[in-house]
PALORO-930177 format. One record per residue (C-alpha): chain; residue in three letters; x, y, z. Coordinates in pm, 1 decimal. Example, Ala and Ser with C-alpha at 12.3 -4.5 7.8 and 13.67 -1.06 7.14 Angstrom:
residues 2
<ch=A | aa=ALA | xx=1230.0 | yy=-450.0 | zz=780.0>
<ch=A | aa=SER | xx=1367.0 | yy=-106.0 | zz=714.0>
//
This chain:
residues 163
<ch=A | aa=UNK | xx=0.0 | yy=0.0 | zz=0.0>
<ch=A | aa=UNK | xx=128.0 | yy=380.3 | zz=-103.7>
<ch=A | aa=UNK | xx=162.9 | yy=595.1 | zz=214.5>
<ch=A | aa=UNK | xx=106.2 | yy=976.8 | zz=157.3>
<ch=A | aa=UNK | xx=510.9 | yy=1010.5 | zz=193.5>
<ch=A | aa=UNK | xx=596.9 | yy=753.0 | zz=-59.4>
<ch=A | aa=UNK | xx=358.9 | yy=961.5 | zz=-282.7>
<ch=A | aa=UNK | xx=537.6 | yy=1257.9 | zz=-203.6>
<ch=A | aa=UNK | xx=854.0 | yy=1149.5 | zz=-269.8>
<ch=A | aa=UNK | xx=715.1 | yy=1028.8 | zz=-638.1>
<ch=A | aa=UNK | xx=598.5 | yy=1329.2 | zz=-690.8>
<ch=A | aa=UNK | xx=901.0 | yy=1530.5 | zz=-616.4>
<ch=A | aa=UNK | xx=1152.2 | yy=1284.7 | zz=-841.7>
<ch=A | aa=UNK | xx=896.0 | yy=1310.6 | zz=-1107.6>
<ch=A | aa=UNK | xx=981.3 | yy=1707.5 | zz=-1074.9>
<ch=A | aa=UNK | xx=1341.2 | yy=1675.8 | zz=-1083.0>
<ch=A | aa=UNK | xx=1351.1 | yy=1469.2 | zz=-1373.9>
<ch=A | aa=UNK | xx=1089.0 | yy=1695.5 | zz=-1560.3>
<ch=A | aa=UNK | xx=1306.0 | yy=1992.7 | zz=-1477.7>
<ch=A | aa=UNK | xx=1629.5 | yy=1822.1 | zz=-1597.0>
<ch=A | aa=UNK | xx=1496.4 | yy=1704.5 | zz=-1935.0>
<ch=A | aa=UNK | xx=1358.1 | yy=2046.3 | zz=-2007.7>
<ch=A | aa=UNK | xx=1722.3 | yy=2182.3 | zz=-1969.2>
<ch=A | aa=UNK | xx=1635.2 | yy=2352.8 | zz=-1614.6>
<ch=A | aa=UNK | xx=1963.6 | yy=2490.9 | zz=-1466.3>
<ch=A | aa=UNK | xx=1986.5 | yy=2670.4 | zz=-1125.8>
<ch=A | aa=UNK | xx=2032.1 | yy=3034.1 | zz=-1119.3>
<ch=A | aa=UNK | xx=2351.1 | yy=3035.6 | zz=-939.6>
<ch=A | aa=UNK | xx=2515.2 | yy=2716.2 | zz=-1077.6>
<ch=A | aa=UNK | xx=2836.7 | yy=2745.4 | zz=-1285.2>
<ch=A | aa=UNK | xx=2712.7 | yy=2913.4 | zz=-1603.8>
<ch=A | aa=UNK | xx=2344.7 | yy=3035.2 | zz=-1452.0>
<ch=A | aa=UNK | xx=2220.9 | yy=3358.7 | zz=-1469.4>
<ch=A | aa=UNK | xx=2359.4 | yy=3422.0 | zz=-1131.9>
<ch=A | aa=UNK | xx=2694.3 | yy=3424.4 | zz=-1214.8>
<ch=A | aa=UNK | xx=2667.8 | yy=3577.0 | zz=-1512.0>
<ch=A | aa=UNK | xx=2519.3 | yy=3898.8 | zz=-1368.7>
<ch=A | aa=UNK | xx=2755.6 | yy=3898.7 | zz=-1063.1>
<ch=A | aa=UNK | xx=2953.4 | yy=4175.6 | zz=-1052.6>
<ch=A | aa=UNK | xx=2841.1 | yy=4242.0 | zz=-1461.8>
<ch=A | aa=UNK | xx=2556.4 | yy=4536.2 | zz=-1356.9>
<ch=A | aa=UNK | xx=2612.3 | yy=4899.3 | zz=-1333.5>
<ch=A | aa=UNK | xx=2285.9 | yy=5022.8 | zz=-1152.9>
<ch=A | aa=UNK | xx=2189.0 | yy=5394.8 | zz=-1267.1>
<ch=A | aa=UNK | xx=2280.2 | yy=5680.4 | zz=-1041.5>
<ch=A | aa=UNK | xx=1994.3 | yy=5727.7 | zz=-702.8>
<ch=A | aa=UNK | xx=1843.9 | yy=6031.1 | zz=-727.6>
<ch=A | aa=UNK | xx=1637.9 | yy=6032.2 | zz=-441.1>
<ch=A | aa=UNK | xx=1634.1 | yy=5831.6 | zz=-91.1>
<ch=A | aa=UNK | xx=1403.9 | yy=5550.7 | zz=-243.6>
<ch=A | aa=UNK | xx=1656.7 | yy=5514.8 | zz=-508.7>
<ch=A | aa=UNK | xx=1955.5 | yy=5509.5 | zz=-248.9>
<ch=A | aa=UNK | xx=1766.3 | yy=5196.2 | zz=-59.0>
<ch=A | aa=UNK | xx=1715.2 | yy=5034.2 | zz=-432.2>
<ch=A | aa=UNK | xx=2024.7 | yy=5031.4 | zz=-541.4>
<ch=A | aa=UNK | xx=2164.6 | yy=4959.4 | zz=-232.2>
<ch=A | aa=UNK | xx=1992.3 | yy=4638.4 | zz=-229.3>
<ch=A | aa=UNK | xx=2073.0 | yy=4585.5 | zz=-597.5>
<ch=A | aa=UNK | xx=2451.1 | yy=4560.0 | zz=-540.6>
<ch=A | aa=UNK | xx=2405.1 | yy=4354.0 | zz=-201.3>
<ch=A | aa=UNK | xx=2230.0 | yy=4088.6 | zz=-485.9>
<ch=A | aa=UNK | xx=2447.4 | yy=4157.1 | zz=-727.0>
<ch=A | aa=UNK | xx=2767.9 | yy=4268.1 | zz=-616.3>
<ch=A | aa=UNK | xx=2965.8 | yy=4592.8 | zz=-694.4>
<ch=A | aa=UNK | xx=2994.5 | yy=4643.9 | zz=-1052.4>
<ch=A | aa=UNK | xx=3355.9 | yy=4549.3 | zz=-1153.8>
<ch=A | aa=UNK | xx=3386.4 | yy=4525.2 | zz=-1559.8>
<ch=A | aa=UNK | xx=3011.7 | yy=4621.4 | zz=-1623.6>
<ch=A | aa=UNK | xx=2831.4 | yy=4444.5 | zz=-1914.7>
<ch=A | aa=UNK | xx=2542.9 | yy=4585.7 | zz=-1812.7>
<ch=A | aa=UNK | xx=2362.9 | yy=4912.5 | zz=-1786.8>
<ch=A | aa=UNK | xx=2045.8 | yy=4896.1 | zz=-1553.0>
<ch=A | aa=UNK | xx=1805.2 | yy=5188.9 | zz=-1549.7>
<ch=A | aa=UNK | xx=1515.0 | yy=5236.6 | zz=-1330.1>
<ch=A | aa=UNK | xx=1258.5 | yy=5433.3 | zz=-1198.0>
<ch=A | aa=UNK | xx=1090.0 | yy=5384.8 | zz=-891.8>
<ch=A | aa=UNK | xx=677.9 | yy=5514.6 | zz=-803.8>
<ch=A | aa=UNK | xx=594.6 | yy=5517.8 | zz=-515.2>
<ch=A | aa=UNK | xx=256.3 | yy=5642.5 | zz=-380.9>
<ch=A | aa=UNK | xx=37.4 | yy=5714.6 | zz=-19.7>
<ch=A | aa=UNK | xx=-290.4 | yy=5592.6 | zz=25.9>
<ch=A | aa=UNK | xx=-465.6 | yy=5614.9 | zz=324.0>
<ch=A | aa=UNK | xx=-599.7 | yy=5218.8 | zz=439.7>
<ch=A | aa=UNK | xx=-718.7 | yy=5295.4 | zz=799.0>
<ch=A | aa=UNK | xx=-929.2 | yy=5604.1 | zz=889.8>
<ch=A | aa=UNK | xx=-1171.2 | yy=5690.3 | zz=1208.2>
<ch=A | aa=UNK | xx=-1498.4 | yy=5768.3 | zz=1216.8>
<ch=A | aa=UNK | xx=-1360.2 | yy=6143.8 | zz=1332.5>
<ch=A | aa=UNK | xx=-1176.3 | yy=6120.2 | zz=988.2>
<ch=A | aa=UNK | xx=-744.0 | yy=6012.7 | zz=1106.0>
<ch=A | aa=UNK | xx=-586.4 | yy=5828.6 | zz=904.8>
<ch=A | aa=UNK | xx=-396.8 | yy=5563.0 | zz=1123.0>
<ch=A | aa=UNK | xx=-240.2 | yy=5409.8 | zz=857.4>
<ch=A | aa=UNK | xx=-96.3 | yy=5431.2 | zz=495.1>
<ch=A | aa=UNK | xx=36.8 | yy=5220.7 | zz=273.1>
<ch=A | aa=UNK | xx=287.3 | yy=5272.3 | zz=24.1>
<ch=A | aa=UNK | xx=208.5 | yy=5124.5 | zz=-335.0>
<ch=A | aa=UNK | xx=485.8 | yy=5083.8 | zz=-529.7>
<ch=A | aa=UNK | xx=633.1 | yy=4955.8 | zz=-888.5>
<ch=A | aa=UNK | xx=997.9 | yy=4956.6 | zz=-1034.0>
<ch=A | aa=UNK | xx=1003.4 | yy=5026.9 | zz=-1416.2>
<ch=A | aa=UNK | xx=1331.6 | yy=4864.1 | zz=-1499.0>
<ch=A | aa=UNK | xx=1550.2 | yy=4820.3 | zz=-1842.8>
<ch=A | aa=UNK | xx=1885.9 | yy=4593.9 | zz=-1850.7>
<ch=A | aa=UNK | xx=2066.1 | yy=4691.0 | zz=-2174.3>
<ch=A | aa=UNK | xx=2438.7 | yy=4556.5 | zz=-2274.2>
<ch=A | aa=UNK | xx=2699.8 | yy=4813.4 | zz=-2282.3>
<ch=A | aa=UNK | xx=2854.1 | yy=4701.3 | zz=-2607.1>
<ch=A | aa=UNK | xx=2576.2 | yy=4669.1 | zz=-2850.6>
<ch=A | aa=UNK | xx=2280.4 | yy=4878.3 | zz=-2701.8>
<ch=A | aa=UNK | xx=2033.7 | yy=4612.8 | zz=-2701.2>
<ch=A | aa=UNK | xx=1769.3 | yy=4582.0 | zz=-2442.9>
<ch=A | aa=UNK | xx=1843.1 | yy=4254.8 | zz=-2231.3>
<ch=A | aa=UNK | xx=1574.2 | yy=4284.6 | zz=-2024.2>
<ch=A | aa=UNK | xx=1281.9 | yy=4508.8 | zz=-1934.8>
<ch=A | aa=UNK | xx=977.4 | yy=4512.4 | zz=-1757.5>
<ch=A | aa=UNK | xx=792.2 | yy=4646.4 | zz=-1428.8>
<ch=A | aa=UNK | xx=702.0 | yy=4483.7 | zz=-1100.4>
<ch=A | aa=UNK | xx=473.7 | yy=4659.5 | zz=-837.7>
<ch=A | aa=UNK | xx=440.4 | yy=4575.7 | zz=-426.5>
<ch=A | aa=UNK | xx=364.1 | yy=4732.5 | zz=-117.3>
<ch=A | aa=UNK | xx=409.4 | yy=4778.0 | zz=216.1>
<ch=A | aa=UNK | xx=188.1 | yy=5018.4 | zz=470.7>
<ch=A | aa=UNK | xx=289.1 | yy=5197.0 | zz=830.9>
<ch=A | aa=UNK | xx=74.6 | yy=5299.9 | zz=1113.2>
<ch=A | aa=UNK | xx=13.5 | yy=5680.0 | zz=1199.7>
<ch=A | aa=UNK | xx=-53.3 | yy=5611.4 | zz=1555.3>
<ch=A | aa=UNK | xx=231.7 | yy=5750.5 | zz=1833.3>
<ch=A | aa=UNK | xx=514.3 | yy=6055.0 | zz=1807.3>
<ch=A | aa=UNK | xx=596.7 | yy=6220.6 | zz=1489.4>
<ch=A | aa=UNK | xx=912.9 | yy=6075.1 | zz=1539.2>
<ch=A | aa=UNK | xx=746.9 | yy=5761.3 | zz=1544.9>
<ch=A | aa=UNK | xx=536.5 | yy=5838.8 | zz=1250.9>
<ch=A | aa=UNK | xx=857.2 | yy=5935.5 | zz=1023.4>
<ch=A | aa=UNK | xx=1063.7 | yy=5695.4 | zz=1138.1>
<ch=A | aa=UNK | xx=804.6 | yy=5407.7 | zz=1036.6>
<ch=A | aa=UNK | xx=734.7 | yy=5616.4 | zz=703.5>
<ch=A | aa=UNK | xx=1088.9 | yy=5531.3 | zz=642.0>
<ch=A | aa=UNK | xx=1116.7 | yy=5222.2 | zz=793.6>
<ch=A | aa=UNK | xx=804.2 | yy=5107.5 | zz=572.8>
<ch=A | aa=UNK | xx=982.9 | yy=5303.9 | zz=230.2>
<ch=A | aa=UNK | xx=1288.9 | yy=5102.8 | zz=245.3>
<ch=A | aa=UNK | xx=1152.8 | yy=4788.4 | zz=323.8>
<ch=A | aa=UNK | xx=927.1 | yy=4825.4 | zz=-16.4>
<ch=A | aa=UNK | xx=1286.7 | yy=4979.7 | zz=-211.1>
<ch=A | aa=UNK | xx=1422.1 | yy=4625.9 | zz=-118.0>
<ch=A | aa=UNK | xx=1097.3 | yy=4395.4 | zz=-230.6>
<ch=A | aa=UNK | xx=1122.2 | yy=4589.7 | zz=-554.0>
<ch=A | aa=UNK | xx=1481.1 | yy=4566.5 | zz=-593.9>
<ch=A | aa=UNK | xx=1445.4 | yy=4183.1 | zz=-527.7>
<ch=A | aa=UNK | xx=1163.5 | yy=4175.6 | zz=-773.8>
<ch=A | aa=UNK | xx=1397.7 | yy=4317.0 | zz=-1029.5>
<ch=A | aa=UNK | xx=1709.0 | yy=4111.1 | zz=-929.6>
<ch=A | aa=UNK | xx=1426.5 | yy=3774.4 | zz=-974.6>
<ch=A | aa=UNK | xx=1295.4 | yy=3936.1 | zz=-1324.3>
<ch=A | aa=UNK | xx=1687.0 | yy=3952.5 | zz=-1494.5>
<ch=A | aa=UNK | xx=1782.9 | yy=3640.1 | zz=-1317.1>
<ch=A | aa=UNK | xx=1488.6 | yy=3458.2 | zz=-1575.3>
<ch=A | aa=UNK | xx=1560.9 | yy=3692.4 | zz=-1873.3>
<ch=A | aa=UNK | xx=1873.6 | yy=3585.1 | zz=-1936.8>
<ch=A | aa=UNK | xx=1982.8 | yy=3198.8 | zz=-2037.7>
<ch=A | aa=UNK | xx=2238.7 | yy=3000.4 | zz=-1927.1>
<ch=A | aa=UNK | xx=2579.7 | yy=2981.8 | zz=-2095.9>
//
């Protein structure tokens, strides 16, 4: 008799033999995507504190651009909607909707690599100080600079094939 495990287990070397006939290869094996981009991506100037948290988690994932292949221009949108409000008409909290337009283009022929946008969010509460209030404004702003930098770091990882 099959136990749920033993099903499990079927069902997960089915999986890995799928991915290994259709020429699946991991993004940070020798030759993936991963190492390709690693140290390869020159991230545009930041031009405002958004941008500074962006790009600071773009060269965390992809390292300091030694010999850049790669140009990678963004723009980041980011805007404040209110989410919680009382019935005398505070807003107790916000949250921060935000998308990363984002084009990879190589540095020798011109050619677009890779472009696209991806969107997220992330909200703060209202309620306490104004120190408070800022500092979890902030708080909440870089924490939605990093999902979208991660976002884009996921997107180029796919649009570009191994060696």
């Amino acid at each position: 008799m099959w136990s749920p495990d033993r099903r499990a287990a079927l069902a997960a070397l089915a999986a890995v033999a799928a991915l290994a006939a259709c020429g699946f290869t991991p993004v940070h094996a020798p030759g993936g995507a991963g190492s390709r981009l690693l140290g390869q991506v020159r991230v545009a100037d930041p031009r405002t504190p958004d941008d500074y948290a962006f790009l600071r988690r773009m060269t965390e994932r992809l390292g300091p651009d030694q010999a850049a292949r790669y140009d990678l221009a963004y723009t980041l949108r980011i805007a404040v909607v209110p989410q919680a409000i009382t019935p005398d008409e505070v807003t107790t909290r916000y949250s921060l909707n935000g998308t990363a337009a984002y084009a990879l283009t190589d540095r020798t022929t011109g050619q677009a690599v890779a472009q696209g946008e991806v969107s997220s969010f992330a909200s703060h509460s209202t309620v306490g100080t104004v120190i408070a209030t800022t500092a979890a404004e902030q708080d909440a702003r870089d924490r939605l600079a990093v999902m979208l930098a991660d976002q884009v770091v996921t997107r180029l990882y796919a649009a570009l094939p191994p060696r």
